[in-house]
N, C-alpha and C positions, 0 to 999 in steps of 0.2 A: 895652333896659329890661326890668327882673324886675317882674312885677305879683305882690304877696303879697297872702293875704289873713287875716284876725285874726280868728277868731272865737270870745268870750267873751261869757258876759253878767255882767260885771264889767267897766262901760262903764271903770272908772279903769281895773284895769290893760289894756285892752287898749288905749289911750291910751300906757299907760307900753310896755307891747312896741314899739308904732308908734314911739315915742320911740327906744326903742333901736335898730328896725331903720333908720330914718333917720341915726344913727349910724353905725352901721355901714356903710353905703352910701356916708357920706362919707367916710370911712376907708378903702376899699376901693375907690374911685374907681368906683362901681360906680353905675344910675342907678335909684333904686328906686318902683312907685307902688304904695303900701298902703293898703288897703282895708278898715275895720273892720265886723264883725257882728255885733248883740249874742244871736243866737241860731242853731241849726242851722239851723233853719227861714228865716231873714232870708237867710242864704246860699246856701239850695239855693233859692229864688225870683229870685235875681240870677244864679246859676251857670244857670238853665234859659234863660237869656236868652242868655248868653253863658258859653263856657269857655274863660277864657282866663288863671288862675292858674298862675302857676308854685310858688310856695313856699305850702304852707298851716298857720297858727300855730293850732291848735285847741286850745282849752281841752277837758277830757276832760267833767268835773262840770259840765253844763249842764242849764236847766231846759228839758224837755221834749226833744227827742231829744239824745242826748250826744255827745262827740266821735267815741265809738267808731264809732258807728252811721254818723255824717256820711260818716266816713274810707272806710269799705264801701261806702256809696252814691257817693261820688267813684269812689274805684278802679274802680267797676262800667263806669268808662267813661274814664277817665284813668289810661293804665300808667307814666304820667311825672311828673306832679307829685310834688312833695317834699312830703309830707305830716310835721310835725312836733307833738307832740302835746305839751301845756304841763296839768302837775297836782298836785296838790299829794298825791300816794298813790302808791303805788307797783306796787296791787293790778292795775294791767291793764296792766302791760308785755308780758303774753304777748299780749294783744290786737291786740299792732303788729304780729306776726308775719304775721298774714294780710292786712294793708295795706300791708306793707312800709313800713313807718313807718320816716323815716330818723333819729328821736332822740325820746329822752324828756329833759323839761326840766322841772324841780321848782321849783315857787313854794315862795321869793319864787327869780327866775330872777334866774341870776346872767350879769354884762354880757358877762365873756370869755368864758359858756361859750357863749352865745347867737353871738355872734361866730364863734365856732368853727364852732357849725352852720350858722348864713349861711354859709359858706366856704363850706364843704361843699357845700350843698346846692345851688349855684348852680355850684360844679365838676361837680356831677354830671350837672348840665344841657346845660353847653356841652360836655363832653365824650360825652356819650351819645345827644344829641339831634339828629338830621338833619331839614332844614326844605326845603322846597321854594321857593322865590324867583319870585315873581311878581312880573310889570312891570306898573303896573294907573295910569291917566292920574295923574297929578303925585306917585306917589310909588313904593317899592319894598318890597313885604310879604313876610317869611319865615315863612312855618308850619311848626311842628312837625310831622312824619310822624304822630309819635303824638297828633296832637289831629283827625288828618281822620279822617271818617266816611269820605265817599265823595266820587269825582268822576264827573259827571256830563256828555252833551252834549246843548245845545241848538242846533241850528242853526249857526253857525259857532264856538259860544263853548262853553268849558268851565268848569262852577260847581265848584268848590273847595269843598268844607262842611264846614268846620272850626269854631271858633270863633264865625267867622262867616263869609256864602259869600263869595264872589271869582268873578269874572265873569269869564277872561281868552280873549284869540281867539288861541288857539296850539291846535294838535293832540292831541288825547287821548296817541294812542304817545309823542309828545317828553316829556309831561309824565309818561309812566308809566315814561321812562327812570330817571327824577330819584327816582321809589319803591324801596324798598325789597322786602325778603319779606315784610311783613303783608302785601300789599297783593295784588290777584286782580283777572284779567279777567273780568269776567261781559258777553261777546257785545261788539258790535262798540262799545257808547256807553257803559260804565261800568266802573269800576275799583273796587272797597270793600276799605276796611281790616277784614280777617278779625278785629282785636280785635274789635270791634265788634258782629260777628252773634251775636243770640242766639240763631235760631232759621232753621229753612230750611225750607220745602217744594216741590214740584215749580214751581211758581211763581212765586214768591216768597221774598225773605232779608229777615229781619226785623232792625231793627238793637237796640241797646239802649235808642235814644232812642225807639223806638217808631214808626221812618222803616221802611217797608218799600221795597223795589227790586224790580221785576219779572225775575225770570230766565227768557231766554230758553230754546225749545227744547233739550236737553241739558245746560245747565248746573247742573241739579242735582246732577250723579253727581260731575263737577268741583271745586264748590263745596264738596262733602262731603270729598273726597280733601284739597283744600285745608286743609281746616281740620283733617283729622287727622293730616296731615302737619308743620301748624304743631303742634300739642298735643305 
């Protein structure tokens, strides 16, 4: 299932978008759960709770912080969401470029074109995005690579902190098989996704959510290589 989320404070049409992506969804045999906001602010108060959007339909012209702004504060911590940006001007398309915005859609939005970028944007997902698969009591969760922060251990179990955490009792190594290259050993109980850090000292790695991790003896020098290695 795709979770999108609509954010306009033009409670009608962001109603009428939801309308269409529910369309779409059915047409596209695709299973979709849409999530309206009628301001930037209403959105980033439910995104600090939980990040768990894949596609996002932002209106640009909004009162009080604007799509632009929202879409920079997202990215600052999401390199995958599909960020799609709905306006009726044409003056800030260059503004996509530093959020990677994957389309601009001009009110009044027209149905096929909308369609088109639904495709799109949800191809780009399942093709780019690798998710780690946890077994967790009666059911089976895939997380995006690119939505963990970090993983952590407690006693025999390892927390997962993505979206939201995951408790599971398997091995830190097995599970860091399953990562990718964001991702860094810091000492013998944690793993972090290098997108993430925004700052390091002898110490401690700070992340963007404001989580710090303690780093062990030597792993400053490491943690540094690492990330300039990734850059």
């Amino acid at each position: 299932m795709y979770r999108f989320a609509i954010c306009d404070d033009n409670g009608e049409y962001a109603r009428y978008i939801e309308e269409l992506a529910g369309r779409w969804a059915r047409q596209a045999g695709e299973e979709v759960e849409a999530e309206r906001f009628p301001s930037a602010e209403a959105f980033l108060f439910r995104y600090g709770e939980r990040r768990d959007f894949d596609v996002l339909l932002l209106d640009i012209e909004m009162t009080g912080m604007d799509g632009v702004e929202l879409a920079k504060t997202v990215r600052r911590e999401d390199e995958d969401v599909q960020i799609v940006f709905i306006t009726g001007y044409t003056d800030y398309i260059a503004e996509g470029y530093e959020v990677s915005a994957l389309h601009y859609l001009t009110k009044p939005v027209n149905e096929d074109k909308l369609f088109q970028v639904l495709t799109k944007a949800v191809g780009r997902l399942g093709r780019n995005e690798l998710a780690l698969t946890l077994e967790l009591p009666g059911e089976t969760v895939r997380v995006p690579l690119g939505k963990i922060r970090y993983l952590d251990v407690l006693h025999n179990y390892v927390t997962v902190h993505g979206p939201q955490d995951y408790a599971v009792k398997r091995p830190l190594a097995e599970l860091e098989q399953e990562l990718d290259g964001r991702f860094f050993r810091v000492g013998r109980s944690c793993v972090v996704n290098l997108a993430f850090v925004s700052r390091a000292s002898r110490t401690e790695a700070e992340l963007t959510t404001g989580e710090r991790i303690p780093l062990p003896r030597g792993q400053y020098e490491k943690l540094n290589r690492a990330i300039v290695e990734r850059i």
